[in-house]
NUKEGU-410847 format. One line per field, with one value per residue (C-alpha): x, y, z; residue number from 1. Coordinates in steps of 0.1 Angstrom, whole numbers, plus 2048, in hexadecimal, padded with zeros to 3 digits. Example, Ala and Ser with C-alpha at 12.3 -4.5 7.8 and 13.67 -1.06 7.14 Angstrom:
<recs>
X	[87B / 889]
Y	[7D3 / 7F5]
Z	[84E / 847]
bavex	[1 / 2]
</recs>
This chain:
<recs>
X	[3B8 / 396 / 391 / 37C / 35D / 360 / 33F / 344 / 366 / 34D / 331 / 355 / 364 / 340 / 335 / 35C / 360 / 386 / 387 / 385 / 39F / 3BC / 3B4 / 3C0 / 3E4 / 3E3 / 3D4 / 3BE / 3B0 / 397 / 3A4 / 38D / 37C / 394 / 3A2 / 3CB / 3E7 / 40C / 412 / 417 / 42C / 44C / 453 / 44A / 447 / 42A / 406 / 406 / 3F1 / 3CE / 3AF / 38C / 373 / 35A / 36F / 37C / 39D / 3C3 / 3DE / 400 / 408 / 42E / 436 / 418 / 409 / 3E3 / 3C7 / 3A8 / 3A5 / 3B4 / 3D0 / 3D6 / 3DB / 3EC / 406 / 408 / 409 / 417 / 3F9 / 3E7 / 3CB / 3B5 / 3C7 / 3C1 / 39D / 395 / 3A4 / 38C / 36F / 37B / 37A / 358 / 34E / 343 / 33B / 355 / 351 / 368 / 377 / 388 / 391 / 3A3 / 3B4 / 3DF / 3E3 / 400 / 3FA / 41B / 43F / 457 / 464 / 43E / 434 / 45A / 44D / 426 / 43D / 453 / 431 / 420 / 439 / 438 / 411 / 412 / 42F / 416 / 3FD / 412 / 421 / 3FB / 3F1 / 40C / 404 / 3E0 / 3DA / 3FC / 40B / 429 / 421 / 407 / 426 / 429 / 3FF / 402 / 418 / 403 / 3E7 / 3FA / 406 / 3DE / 3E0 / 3B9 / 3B6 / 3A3 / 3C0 / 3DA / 3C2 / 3BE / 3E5 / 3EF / 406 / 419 / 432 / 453 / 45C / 47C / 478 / 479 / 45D / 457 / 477 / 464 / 445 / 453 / 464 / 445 / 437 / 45D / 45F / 47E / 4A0 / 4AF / 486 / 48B / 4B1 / 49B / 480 / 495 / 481 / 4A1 / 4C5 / 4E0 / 4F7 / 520 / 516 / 4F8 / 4DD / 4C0 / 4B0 / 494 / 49F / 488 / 488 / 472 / 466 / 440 / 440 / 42F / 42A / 433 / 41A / 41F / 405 / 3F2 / 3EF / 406 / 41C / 443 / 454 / 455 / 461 / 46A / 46B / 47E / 464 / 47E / 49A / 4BE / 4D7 / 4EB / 4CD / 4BB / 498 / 48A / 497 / 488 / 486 / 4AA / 4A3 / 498 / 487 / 466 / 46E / 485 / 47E / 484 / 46B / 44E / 435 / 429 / 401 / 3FF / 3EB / 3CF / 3D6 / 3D0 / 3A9 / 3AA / 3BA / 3A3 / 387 / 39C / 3BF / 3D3 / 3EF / 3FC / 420 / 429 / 449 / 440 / 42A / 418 / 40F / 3FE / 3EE / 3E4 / 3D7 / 3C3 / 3B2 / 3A5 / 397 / 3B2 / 3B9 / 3D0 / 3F1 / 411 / 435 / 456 / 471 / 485 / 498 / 499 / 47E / 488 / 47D / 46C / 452 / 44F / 446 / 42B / 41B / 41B / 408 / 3EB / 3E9 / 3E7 / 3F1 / 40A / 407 / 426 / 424 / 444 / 452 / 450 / 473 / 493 / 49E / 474 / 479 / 49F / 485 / 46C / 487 / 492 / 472 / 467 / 485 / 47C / 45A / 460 / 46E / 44B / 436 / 41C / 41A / 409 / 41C / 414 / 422 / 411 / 425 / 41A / 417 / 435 / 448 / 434 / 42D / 40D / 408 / 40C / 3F5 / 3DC / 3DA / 3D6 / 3C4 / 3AF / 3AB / 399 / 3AD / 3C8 / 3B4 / 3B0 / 3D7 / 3D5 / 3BB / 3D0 / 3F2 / 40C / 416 / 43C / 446 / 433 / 441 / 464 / 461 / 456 / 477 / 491 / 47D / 488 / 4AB / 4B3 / 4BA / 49C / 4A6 / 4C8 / 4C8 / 4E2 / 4C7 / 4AD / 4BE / 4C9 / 4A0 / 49C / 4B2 / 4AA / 482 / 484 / 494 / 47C / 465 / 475 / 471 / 449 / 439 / 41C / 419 / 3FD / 411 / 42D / 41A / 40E / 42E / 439 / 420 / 423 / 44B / 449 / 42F / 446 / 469 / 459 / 469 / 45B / 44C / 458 / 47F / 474 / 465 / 481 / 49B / 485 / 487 / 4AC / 4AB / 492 / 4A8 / 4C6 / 4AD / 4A1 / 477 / 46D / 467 / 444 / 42E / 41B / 3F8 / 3EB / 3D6 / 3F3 / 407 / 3E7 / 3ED / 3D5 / 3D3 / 3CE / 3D8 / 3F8 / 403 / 406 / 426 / 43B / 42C / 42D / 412 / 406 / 405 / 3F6 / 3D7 / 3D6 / 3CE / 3B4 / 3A2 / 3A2 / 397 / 37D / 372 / 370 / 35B / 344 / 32B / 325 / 34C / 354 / 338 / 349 / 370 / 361 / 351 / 372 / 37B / 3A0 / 3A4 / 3BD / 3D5 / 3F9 / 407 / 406 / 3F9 / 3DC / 3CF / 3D0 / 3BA / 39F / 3A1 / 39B / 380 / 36D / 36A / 35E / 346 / 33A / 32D / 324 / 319 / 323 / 34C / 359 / 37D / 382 / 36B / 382 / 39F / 394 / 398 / 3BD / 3D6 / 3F8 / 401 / 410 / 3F1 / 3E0 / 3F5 / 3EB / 3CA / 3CA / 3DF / 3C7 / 3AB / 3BD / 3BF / 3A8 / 392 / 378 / 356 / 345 / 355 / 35F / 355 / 36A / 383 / 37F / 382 / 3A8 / 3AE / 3A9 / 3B9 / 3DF / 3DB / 3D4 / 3DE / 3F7 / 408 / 413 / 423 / 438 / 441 / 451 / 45E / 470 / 480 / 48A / 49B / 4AE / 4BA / 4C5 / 4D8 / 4E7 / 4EE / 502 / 514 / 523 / 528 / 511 / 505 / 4ED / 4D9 / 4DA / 4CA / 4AE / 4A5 / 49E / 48B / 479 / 471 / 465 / 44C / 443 / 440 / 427 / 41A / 410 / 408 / 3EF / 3DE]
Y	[D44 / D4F / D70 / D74 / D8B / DB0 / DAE / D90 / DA0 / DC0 / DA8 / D9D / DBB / DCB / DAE / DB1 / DCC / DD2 / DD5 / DB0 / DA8 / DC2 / DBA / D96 / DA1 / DC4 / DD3 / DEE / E0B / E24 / E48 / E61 / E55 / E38 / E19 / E1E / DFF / DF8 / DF1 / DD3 / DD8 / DE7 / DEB / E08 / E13 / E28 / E1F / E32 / E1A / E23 / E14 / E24 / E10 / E2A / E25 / E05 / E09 / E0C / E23 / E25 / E4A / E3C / E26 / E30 / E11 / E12 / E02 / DED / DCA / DB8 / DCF / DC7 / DA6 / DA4 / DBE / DA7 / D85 / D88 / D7E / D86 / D96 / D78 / D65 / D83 / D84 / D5D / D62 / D7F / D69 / D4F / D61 / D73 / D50 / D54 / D3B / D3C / D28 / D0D / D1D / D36 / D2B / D0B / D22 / D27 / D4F / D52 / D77 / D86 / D8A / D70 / D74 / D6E / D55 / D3F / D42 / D30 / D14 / D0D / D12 / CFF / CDC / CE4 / CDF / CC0 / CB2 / CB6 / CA7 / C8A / C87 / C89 / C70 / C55 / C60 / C5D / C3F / C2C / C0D / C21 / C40 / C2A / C2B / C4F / C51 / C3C / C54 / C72 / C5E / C57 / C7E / C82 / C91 / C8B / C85 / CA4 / CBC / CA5 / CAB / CD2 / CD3 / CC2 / CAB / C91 / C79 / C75 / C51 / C42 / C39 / C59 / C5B / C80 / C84 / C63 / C76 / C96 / C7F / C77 / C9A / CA4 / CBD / CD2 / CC5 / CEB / CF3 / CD4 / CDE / D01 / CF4 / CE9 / CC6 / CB4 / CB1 / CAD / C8E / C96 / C8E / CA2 / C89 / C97 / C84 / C8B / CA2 / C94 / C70 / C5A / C7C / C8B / CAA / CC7 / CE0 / D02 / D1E / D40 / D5C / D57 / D32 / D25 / D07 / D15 / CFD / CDD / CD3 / CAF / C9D / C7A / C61 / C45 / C50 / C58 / C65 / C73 / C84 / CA3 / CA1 / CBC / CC2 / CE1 / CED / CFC / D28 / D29 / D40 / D3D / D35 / D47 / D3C / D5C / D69 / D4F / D47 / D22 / D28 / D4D / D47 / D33 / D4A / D6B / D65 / D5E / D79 / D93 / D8B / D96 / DA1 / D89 / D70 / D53 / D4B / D2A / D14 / CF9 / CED / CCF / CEE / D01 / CE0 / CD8 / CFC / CFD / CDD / CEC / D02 / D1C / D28 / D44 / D36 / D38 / D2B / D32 / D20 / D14 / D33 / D4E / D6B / D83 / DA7 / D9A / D80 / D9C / DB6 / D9C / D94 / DBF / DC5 / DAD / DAC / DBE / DA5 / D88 / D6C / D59 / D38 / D22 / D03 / D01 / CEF / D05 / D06 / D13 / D2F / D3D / D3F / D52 / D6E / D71 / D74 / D8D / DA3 / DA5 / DAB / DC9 / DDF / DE0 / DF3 / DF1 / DCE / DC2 / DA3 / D88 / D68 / D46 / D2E / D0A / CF8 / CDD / CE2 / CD9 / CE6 / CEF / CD0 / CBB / CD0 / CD1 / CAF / CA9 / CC4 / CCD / CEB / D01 / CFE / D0A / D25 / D2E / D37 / D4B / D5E / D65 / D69 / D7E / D9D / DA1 / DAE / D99 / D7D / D89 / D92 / D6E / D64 / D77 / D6B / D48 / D54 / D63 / D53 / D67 / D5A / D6A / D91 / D95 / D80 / D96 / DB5 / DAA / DA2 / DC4 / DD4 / DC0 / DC3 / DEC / DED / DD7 / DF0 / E12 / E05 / E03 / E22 / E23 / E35 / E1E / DFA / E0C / E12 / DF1 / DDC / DF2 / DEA / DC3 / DC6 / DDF / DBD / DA0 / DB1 / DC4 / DE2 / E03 / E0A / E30 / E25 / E0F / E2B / E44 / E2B / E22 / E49 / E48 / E2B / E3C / E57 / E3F / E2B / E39 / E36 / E26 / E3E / E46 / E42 / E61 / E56 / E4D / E69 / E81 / E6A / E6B / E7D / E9C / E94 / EBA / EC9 / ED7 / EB3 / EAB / EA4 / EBF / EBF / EDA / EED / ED6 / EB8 / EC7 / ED6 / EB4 / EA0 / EB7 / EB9 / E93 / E90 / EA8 / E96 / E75 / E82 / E99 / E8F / EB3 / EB8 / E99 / EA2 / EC7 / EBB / E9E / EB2 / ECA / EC7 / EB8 / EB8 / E9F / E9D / EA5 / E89 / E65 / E56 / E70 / E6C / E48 / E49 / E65 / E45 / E2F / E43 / E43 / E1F / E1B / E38 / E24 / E0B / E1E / E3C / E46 / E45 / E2E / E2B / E08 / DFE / E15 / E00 / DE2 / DF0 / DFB / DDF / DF3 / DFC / E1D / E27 / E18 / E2D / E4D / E49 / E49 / E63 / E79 / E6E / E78 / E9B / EB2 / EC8 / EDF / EC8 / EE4 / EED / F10 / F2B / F2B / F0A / EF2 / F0C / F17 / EF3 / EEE / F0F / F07 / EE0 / EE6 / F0B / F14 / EEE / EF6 / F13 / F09 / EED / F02 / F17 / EFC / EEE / F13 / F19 / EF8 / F03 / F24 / F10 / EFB / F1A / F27 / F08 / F0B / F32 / F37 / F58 / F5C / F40 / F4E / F6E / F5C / F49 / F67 / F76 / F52 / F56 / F73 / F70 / F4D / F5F / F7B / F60 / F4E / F6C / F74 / F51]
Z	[493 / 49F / 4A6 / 4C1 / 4B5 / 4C5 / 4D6 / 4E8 / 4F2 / 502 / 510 / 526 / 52B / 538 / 54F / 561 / 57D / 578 / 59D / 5A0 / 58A / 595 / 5B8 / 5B6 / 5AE / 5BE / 5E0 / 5DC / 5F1 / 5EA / 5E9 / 5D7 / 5C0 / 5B1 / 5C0 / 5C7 / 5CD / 5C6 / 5A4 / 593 / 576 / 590 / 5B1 / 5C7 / 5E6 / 5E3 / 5D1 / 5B0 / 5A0 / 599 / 58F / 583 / 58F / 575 / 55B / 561 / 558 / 569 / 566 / 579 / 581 / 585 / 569 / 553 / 54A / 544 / 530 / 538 / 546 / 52B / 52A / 54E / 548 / 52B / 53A / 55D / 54C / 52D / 518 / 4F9 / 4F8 / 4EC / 50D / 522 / 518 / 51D / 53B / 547 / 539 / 54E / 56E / 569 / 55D / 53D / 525 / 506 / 4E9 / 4E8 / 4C4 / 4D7 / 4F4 / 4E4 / 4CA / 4D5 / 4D2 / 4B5 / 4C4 / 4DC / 4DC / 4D6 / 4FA / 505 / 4EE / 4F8 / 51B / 516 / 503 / 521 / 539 / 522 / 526 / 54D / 549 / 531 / 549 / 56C / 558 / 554 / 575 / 583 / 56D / 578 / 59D / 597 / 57D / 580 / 590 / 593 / 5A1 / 5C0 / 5D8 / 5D7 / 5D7 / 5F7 / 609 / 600 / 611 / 62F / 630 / 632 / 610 / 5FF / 5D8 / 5D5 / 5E1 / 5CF / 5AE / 5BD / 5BE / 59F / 5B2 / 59E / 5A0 / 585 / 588 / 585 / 561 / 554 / 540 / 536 / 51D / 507 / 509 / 501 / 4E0 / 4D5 / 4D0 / 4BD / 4D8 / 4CD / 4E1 / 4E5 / 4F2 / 50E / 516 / 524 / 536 / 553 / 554 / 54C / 550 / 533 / 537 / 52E / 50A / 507 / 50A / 51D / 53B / 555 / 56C / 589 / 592 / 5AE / 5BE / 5C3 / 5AE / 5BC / 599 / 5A5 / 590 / 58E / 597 / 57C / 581 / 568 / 56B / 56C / 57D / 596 / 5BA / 5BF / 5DF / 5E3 / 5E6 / 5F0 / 608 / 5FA / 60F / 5F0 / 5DF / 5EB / 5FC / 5E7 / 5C2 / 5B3 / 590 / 586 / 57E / 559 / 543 / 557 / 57A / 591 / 5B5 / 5C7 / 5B2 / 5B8 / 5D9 / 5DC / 5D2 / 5CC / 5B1 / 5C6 / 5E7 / 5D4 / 5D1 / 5FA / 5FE / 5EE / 60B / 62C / 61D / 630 / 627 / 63B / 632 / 637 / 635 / 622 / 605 / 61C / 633 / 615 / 60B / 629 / 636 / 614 / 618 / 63F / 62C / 62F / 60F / 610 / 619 / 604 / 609 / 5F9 / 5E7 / 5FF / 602 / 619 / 60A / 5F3 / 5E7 / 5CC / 5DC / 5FC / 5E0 / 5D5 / 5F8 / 5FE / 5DE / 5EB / 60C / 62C / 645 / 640 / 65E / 660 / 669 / 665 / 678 / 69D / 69E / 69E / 67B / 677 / 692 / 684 / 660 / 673 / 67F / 65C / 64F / 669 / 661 / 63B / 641 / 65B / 640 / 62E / 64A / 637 / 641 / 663 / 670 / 683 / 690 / 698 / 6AD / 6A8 / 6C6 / 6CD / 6B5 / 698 / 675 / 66A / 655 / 675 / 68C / 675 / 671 / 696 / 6A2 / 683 / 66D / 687 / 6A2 / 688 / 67D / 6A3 / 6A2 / 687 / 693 / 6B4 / 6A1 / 6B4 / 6AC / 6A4 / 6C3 / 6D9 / 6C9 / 6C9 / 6EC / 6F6 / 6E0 / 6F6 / 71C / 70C / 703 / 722 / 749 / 75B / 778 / 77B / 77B / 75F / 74B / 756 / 74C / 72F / 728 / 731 / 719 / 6FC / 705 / 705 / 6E3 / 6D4 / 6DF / 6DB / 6B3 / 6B9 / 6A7 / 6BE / 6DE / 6EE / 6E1 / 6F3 / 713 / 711 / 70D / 727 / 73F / 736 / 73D / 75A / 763 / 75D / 76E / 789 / 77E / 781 / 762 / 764 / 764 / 746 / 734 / 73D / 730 / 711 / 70D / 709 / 6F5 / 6DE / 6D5 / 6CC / 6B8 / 693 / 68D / 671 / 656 / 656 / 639 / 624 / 625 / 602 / 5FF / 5FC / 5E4 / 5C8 / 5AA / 5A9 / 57D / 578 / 558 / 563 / 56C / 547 / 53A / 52C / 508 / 4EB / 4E3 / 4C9 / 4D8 / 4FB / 4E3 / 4CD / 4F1 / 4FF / 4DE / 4DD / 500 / 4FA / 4D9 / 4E9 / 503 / 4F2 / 4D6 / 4CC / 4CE / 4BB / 49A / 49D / 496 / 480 / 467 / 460 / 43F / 43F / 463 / 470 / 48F / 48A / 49E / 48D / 4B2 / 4B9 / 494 / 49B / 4B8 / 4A5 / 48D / 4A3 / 4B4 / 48F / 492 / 4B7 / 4B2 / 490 / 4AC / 4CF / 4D1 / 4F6 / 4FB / 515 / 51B / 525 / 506 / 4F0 / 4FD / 4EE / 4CB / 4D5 / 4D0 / 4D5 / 4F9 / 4F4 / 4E3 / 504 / 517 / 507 / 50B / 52F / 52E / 51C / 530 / 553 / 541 / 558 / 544 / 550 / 551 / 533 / 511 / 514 / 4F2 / 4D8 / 4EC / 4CE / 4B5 / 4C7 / 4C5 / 4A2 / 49A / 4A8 / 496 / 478 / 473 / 490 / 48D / 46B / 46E / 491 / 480 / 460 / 479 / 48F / 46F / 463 / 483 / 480 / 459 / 468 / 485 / 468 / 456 / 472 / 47B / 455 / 44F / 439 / 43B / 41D / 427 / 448 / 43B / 424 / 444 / 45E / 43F / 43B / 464 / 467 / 450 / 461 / 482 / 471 / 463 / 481 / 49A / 47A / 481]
bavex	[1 / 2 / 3 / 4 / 5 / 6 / 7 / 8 / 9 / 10 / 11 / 12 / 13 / 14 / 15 / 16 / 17 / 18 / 19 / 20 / 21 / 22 / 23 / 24 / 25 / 26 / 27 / 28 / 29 / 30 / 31 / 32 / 33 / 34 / 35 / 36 / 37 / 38 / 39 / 40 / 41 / 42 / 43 / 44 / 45 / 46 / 47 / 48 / 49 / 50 / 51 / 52 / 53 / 54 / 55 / 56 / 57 / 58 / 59 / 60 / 61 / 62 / 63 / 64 / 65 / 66 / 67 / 68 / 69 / 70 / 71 / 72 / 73 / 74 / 75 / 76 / 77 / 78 / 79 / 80 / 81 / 82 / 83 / 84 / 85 / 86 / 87 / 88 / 89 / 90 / 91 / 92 / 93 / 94 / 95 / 96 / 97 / 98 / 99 / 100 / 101 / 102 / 103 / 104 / 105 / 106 / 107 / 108 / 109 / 110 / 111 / 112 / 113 / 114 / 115 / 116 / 117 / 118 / 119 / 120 / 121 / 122 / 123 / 124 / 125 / 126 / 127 / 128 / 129 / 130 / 131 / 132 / 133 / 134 / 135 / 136 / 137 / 138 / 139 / 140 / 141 / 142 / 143 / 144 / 145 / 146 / 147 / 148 / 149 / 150 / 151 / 152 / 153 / 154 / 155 / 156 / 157 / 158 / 159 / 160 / 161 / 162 / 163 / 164 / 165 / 166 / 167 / 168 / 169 / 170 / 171 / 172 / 173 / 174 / 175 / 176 / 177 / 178 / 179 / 180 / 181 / 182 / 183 / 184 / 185 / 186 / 187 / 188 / 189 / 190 / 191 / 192 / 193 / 194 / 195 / 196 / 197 / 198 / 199 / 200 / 201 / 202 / 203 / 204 / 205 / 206 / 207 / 208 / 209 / 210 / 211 / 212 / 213 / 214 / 215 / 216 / 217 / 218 / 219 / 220 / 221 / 222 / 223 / 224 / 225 / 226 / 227 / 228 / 229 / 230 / 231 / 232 / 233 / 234 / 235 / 236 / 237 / 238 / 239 / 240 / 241 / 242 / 243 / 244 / 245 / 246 / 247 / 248 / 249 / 250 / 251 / 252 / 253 / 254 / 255 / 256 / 257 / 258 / 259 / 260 / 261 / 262 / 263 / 264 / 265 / 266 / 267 / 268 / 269 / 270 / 271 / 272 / 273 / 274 / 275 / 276 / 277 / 278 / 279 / 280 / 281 / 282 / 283 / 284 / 285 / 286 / 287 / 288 / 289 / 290 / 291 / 292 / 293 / 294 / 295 / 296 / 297 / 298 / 299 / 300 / 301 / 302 / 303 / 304 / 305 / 306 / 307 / 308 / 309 / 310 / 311 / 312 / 313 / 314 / 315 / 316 / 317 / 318 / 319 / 320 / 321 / 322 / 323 / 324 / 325 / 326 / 327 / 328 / 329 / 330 / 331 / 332 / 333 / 334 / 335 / 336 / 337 / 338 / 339 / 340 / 341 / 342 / 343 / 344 / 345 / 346 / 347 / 348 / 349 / 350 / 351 / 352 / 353 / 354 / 355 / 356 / 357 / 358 / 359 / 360 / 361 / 362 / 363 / 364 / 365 / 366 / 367 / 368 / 369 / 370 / 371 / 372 / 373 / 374 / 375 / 376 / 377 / 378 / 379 / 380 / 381 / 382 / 383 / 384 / 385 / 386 / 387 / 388 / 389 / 390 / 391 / 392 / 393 / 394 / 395 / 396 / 397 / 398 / 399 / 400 / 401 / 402 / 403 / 404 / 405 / 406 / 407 / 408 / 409 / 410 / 411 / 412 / 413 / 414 / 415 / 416 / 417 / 418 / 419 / 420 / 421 / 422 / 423 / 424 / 425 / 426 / 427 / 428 / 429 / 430 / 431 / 432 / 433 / 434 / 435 / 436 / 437 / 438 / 439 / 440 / 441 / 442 / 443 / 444 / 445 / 446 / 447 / 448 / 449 / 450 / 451 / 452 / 453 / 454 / 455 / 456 / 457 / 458 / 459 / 460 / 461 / 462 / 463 / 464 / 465 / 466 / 467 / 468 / 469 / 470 / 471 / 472 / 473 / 474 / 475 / 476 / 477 / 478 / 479 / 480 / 481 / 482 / 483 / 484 / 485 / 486 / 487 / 488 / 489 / 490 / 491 / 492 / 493 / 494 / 495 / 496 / 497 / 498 / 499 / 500 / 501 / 502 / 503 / 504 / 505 / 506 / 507 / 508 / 509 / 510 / 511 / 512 / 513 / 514 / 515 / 516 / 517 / 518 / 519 / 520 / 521 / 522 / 523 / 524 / 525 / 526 / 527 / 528 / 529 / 530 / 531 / 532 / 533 / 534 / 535 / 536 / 537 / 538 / 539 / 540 / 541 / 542 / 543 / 544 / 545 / 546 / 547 / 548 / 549 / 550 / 551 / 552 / 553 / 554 / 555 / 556 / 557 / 558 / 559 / 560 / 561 / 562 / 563 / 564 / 565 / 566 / 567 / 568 / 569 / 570 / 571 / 572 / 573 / 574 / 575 / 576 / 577 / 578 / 579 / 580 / 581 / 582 / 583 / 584 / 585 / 586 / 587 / 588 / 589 / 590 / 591 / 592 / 593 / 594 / 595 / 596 / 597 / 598 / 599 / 600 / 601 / 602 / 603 / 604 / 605]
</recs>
């Protein structure tokens, strides 16, 4: 393999703003002087996720996690670092030479490296399907219907969109290349016959690839080109080792980039709507699997966006979705909702086709807030024309609003009501008061601001002497030319711990080359994540801005004087436990004498 030179890996690293990466998979706001969001690598519910914009690098205060760019991705994606550096290279685009790019990373865990197999067979399989669609007597049918669904060959190239044919073509293919049969059995691209032949799982159906965030080909959804009654519409991809549909959003990875510029999300019902909305011009729209929305894909849309639009069906089955939807969504309130109704009844696909893409757009931009729209929803439900149906209105009106947080929506849905019933809008406040009490507030959120980290010193972790000293010495050493010569030109210095030495190594070899320390530089010469994770740990370390008299000095001291001798004393105090445990009383005697002296010893130093 080709290893990709170091300063070609710096000219990347220096002409990427982390920012720009980290904020296509997390939302971030500025608080002090760093960039804060939920983090990636677990759920929370507050941001402890930072990012240096002057150091460019990351660091969860919650989990830990922290490194530079590359680190980011490889964490998030699972990649190597030669994949997670093409991929930067990519996105800054800039030009690679083709010997590393074409290169296959032997770099990763096995887990890791099974998962780019599968993904890679989902990518080879859509390039298949797309080529039959595209190029084949056999797949023009299914190209004819895309045309009639006003489907253009630019978004069915954009898309990937394929078509599996009824001679099931992709087991041959995959024959060919000796692909192994336990590998295909995993993939989920086929189904095993009683005596456990293999055969393609999708037949006579358009294939929509489904990617993960990160753009990679996991898994396919297959809709019935001719109707069956005794066959489903859709067929997805059966859960494997790299697709779980409660877990993946129809075109997250294309929406994410949208999404940066206004923080919004449109969540739509089907994959025509996405399509269809994306070739208008509307490019941040996402669906789900077919299944009602889980934690997982909510977690997603909150660590991106802002605002989530939700624009389902107009029919019945479309507005029972939108309820659901809207009660998941509610319990994130960091999330402003809003509904768009589609005029007669139609999905988006259809309007837009009609009316165009700005007229869609026009909806969107005057989307209904949640209570508005479930307001409108219970007028329809109830007989206003009979006074028990107006009552009942009423009732269910003022607890919608006793759960509004703001005073002035309040006063305003009060007015509107007080409006619509002719009721006097001071017996609709004093009954929404009485409501209010019987009705719990949502939990109100601490502002981010008082959920930062302050990083001082006495927010380090619980650490002996030793290793407290060996961090500030390194931090100081890293930072500090003067500092660095100082410790460098001790005769037989060395840190105690195996992992700090192997960073003052390290350091040796990046100072060889620059002669001003930068951390997310540094990071490229560190390969092993925990020692990632120590580094930023020793760089949140808060030390007065000036080297105090005589601080390197007490530093050096208690390693390589003072570290000795606690160490002999620890293992002393262990022999006289021992000693105890087994009654002898000799040895017991030796090893107070042995202490003492130790103790002297070290008060001496």
């Amino acid at each position: 393999m080709v290893k990709i030179p170091e300063a070609t890996i710096e000219q990347i690293r220096s002409q990427t703003n982390i920012t720009d990466v980290v904020s296509q998979y997390v939302s971030l706001h500025q608080a002090g002087k760093n960039l804060f969001g939920l983090c990636p690598f677990h759920e929370e519910k507050t941001a402890s996720f930072s990012v240096s914009e002057s150091k460019q690098i990351f660091h969860c205060f919650s989990c830990g996690r922290g490194g530079n760019v590359f680190t980011f991705l490889m964490d998030l994606e699972n990649l190597s670092f030669p994949e997670a550096v093409i991929k930067v290279a990519e996105f800054e685009h800039i030009p690679l030479d083709s010997q590393y790019t074409d290169q296959k990373s032997n770099n990763g865990n096995t887990n890791n490296s099974k998962a780019r197999e599968l993904s890679a067979l989902h990518e080879e399989a859509a390039k298949l399907y797309h080529h039959i669609l595209m190029n084949t007597q056999m797949g023009q049918p299914a190209l004819d219907y895309l045309h009639q669904r006003g489907m253009s060959d630019e978004m069915i190239n954009e898309f990937n969109l394929g078509y599996a044919p009824s001679q099931r073509l992709l087991k041959p293919v995959f024959d060919e290349r000796k692909v192994d049969y336990q590998v295909l059995r995993k993939t989920g691209l086929f189904s095993e016959t009683q005596d456990a032949q293999l055969i393609d799982r999708f037949v006579d159906r358009i294939m929509y690839p489904i990617r993960d965030a990160s753009g990679a080909t996991i898994a396919f959804s297959g809709r019935l080109l001719t109707s069956n009654p005794d066959l489903p519409k859709y067929l997805n991809s059966p859960e494997t080792e790299i697709f779980n549909k409660g877990r993946v959003l129809f075109n997250l990875d294309k929406a994410k980039l949208a999404v940066r510029e206004n923080r919004q999300v449109i969540l739509f019902e089907g994959f025509m709507d996405v399509i269809t909305a994306y070739s208008a011009g509307i490019k941040n729209g996402i669906a789900s699997m077919g299944t009602s929305l889980t934690d997982d894909q909510v977690y997603d849309v909150k660590r991106i966006a802002q605002q989530v639009i939700i624009s389902y069906d107009g029919d019945h089955p479309g507005q029972k979705a939108t309820k659901r939807a809207i009660d998941i969504f509610k319990q994130v309130p960091s999330l402003t909702l809003g509904i768009v109704q589609v005029p007669d009844g139609k999905d988006p696909d259809e309007y837009i086709k009609s009316a165009g893409g700005p007229a869609f757009q026009e909806l969107l931009n005057s989307a209904q807030p949640v209570v508005e729209y479930q307001l409108r929803l219970l007028k329809q439900d109830e007989n206003m024309h009979s006074e028990s149906g107006q009552a009942e209105y009423i009732k269910q009106a003022l607890g919608l609003i006793a759960t509004i947080n703001s005073p002035i929506d309040q006063e305003l849905y009060l007015n509107r009501l007080g409006t619509e019933t002719k009721i006097s809008k001071e017996i609709l406040r004093s009954q929404l008061q009485q409501m209010a009490k019987s009705t719990p507030r949502p939990v109100a959120q601490p502002t981010l601001q008082r959920r930062i980290p302050t990083n001082s010193v006495s927010n380090e972790p619980a650490l002996s002497l030793v290793e407290k000293t060996e961090r500030r010495l390194l931090k100081r050493m890293l930072y500090d030319r003067d500092v660095w010569l100082q410790v460098n030109n001790i005769s037989g210095f060395a840190f105690i711990d195996e992992k700090y030495q192997m960073l003052y190594l390290l350091a040796e070899g990046y100072f060889a080359q620059y002669d001003q320390f930068q951390i997310a530089t540094f990071s490229n010469l560190i390969k092993e994540p925990g020692l990632q994770q120590l580094l930023i740990s020793i760089d949140l370390i808060d030390l007065p801005e000036m080297v105090s008299a005589g601080e390197i000095d007490d530093y050096v001291n208690v390693i390589m004087n003072q570290a000795p001798l606690i160490n002999q004393i620890a293992a002393k105090k262990q022999e006289l436990l021992d000693a105890g445990r087994v009654g002898d009383q000799q040895r017991q005697r030796q090893l107070l004498v042995d202490l003492i002296a130790l103790e002297q010893k070290k008060r001496a130093k």
